[in-house]
N, C-alpha and C positions, 0 to 999 in steps of 0.2 A: 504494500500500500504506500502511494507517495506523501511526502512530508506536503506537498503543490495540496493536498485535501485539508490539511492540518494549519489551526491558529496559530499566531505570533501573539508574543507579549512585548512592552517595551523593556530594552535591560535599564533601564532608568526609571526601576519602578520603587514606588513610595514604601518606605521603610516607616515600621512603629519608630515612636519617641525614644527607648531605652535603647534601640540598635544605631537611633539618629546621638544620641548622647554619648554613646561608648568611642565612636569611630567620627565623628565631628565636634566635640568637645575637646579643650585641652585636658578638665579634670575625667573626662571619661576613658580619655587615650591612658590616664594614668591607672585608671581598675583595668583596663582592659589586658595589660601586661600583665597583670595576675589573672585575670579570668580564662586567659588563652593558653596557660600551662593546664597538659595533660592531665594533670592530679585533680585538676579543680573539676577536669569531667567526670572520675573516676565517681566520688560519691553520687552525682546525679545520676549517672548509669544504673546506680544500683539502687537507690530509689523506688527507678522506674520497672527495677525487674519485679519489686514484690506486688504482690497478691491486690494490697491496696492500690496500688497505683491504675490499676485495669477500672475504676472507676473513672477516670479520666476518658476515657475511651468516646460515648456518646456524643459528647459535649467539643472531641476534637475532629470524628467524622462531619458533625456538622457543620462548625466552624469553617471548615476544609473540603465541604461538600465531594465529598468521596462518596462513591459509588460502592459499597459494598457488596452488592448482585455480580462483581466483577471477582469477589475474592469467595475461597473454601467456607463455607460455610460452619464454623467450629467455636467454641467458649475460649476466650483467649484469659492465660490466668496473669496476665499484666499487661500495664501501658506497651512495654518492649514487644512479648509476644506478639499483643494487637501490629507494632511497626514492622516485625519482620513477616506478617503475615503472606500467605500464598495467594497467587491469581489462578484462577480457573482457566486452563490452554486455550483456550476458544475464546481469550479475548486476548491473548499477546498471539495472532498465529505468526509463525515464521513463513518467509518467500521459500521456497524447496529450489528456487532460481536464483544458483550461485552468483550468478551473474551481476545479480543484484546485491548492494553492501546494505546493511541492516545495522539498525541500533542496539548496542550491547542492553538499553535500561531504558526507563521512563527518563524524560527529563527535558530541560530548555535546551535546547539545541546553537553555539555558536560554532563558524569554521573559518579557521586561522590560515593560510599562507604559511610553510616556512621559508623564511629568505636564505640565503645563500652563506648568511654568516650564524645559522641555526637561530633564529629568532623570529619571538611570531608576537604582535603587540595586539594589547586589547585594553582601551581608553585612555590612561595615562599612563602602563605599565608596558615594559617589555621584556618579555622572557625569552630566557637563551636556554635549549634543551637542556645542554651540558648542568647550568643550576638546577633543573627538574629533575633528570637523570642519576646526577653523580656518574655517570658515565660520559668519559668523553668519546671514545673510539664508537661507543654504540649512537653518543648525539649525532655525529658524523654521519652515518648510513640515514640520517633524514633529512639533509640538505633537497630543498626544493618541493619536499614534502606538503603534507596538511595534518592539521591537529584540529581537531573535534575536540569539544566540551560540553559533555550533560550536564547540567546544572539540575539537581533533585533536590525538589521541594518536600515539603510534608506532606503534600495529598499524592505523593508519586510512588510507586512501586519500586522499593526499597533493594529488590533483588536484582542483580547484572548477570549477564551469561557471555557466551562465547559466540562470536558472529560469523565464525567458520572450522571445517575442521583443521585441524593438525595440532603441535605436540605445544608446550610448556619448557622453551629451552635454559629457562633462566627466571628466577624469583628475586625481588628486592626489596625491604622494609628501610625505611629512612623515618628518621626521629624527627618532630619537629613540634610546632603550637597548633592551636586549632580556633584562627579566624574563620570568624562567619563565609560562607561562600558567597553570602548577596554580592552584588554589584557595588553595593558600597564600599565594600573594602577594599575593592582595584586601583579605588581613587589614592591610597596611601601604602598599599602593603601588597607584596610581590606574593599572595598566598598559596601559588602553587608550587613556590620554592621555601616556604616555609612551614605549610602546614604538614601534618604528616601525613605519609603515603605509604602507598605501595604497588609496584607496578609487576608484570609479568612481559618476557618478550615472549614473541610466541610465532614460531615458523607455520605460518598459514598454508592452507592447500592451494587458495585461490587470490589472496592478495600479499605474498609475499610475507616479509617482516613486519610485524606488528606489534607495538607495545600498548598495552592496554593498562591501564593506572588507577588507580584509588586513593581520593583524596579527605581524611578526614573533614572536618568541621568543628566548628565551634559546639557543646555538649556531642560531641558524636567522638567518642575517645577510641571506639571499636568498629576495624573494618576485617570484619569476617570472613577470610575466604578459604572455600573449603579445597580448593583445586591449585596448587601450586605446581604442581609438577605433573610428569604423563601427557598423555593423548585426551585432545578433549572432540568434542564433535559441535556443529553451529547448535546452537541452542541451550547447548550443558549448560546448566548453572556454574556460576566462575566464584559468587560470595554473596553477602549479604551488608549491608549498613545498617546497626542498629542506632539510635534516638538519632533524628535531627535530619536536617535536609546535610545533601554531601555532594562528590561531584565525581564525574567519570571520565577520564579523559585517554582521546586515544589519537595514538600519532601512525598514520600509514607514509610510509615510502614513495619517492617521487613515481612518478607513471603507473603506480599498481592500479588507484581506486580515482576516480573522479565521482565530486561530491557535487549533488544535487544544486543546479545554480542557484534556486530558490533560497536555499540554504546561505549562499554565500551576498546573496542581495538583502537578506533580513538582516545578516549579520551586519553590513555595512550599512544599512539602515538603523541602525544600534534597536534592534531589535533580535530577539531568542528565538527560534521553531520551537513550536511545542511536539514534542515525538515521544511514541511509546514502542518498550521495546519488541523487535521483531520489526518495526518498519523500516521500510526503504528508503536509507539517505542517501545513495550512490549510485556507480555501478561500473564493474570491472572494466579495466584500462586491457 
C-alpha cells in the first residue's frame, strides 16, 4: 500500500507546556540534564510494569484515540503490557513484492539524502553517520545513500520487524541520554548521537546492506530486541519499545532502494508521512 494514500503531519507540531519548559527554558534546560540520565527512567519503567498502573490504560487509549479493534484482544496486567501490546496481521499486511521497500514500524515518516561527506541534516542539526554509528569504515559504505526516520508516537505500534530476508551480521549497543524524540529537541541537541541506541547491520537479500537502529527516548530507558543475531525473514519481528514514543531509523546504501518521492516532498515541506508498518515507502533500485 503507498505512503501517496496516507496523511502528513506538520514536524513543527505544538508541544505541551512542560516539554515547551524543559527544552526552551534556560531553568528547564537545567532539570532536563538530570531528567535525560538513564537512571531517572529506570524507576518510571517500573512503575508502569505493576498491576496498578494498567489503570491508566482507558483514559490513555482515549486520549490517543487508538483503535483497539486493530490489536489481540487480551487483559493487559499493566500500563507496559497494554504498550507493548500485539496487532492483529490483517491490519499490518506485508507487500509479498520484494520489489517493493516497506516500513520496519508505525511511525512519522522523514527521508534524508546522505551527502558525500556522510551527512544528512534535518532543521538546525546535522549528522554525520560516523557520530551515529561509532563506526567509521561501516559510515563509509553509505556515502550517497538515504536514511529514513520513524518517528513513534504513543498511539503507534510499538513493535518493529525486518523488511527483508537475510542474516544479522553485526549487533551494536551505545550508551547515551534519552531526549525527547519530538521535533523540539533538533532545534538544540544532536539526539541521534546522543541518545541511546542500538543498531543491527544486516546483509539483505534484496536491498543490499542495511542498518537498521533503535533509538531510545526520553522515559523509554528499554529497547527490547529479541533478534540480534541469525537469519531473519521480511516481517520477523526484530524488538519491541516499551513506555514512550521512540524512533527507528534506517540507513540503505547508495542505488539499492529509491524512496517514494512523496516521501521526500513532505519531508522538505517540513512535514512527516504518516506510515504503518508493512507499507510501501520505496522500491528496489
Amino acid at each position: 500500500m503507498s505512503v501517496s494514500n496516507y496523511d502528513t503531519i506538520e514536524i513543527s507540531t505544538k508541544d505541551n507546556i512542560g516539554v515547551k519548559f524543559l527544552y526552551k527554558s534556560i531553568p528547564g534546560r537545567m532539570f532536563l540534564r538530570i531528567l535525560v540520565r538513564p537512571a531517572m527512567s529506570r524507576p518510571f519503567g517500573t512503575l508502569m510494569e505493576r498491576r496498578v498502573s494498567a489503570s491508566l490504560v482507558p483514559r490513555f487509549v482515549k486520549r490517543n484515540k487508538i483503535n483497539m479493534k486493530e490489536y489481540k484482544d487480551v487483559k493487559y496486567k499493566s500500563f507496559n503490557d497494554f504498550f507493548v501490546r500485539e496487532v492483529k496481521k490483517e491490519f499490518r499486511p506485508f507487500s509479498t513484492d520484494f520489489n517493493e521497500v516497506v516500513a520496519p514500524c508505525d511511525g512519522k515518516l522523514t527521508a534524508y539524502p546522505i551527502t558525500e561527506d556522510n551527512a544528512f541534516h534535518i532543521k538546525k542539526s546535522t549528522y554525520d553517520i560516523y557520530s551515529i554509528l561509532k563506526d567509521k569504515k561501516l559510515a563509509k559504505e553509505f556515502i550517497g545513500g538515504v536514511c529514513c526516520i520513524f518517528r513513534l508516537t504513543p498511539d503507534d505500534y510499538h513493535r518493529y520487524c525486518f523488511i527483508d530476508d537475510g542474516v544479522i551480521t553485526y549487533s551494536k549497543k551505545i550508551k547515551g541520554v534519552l531526549h525527547t524524540v519530538r521535533p523540539i529537541s533538533n532545534d538544540r541537541y544532536n539526539v541521534y548521537t546522543q541518545n541511546s541506541r542500538e543498531y543491527a547491520v544486516l546483509e539483505t537479500k534484496n536491498y543490499g546492506k542495511v542498518v537498521q537502529m533503535e533509538v531510545g527516548a526520553l522515559f523509554v530507558g528499554r529497547i527490547s530486541n529479541s533478534a540480534t543475531s541469525g537469519e531473519f525473514k521480511r516481517g520477523d519481528e526484530k524488538g519491541m519499545f516499551e513506555f514512550g514514543g521512540s524512533t527507528v531509523v534506517v540507513f540503505f546504501q547508495k542505488d539499492k532502494v529509491k524512496i517514494d518521492d512523496v516521501i521526500y516532498k513532505n519531508t522538505q515541506q517540513n512535514k512527516e508521512t504518516i506510515v504503518k508498518m508493512g507499507y510501501k515507502i520505496g522500491t528496489k533500485v
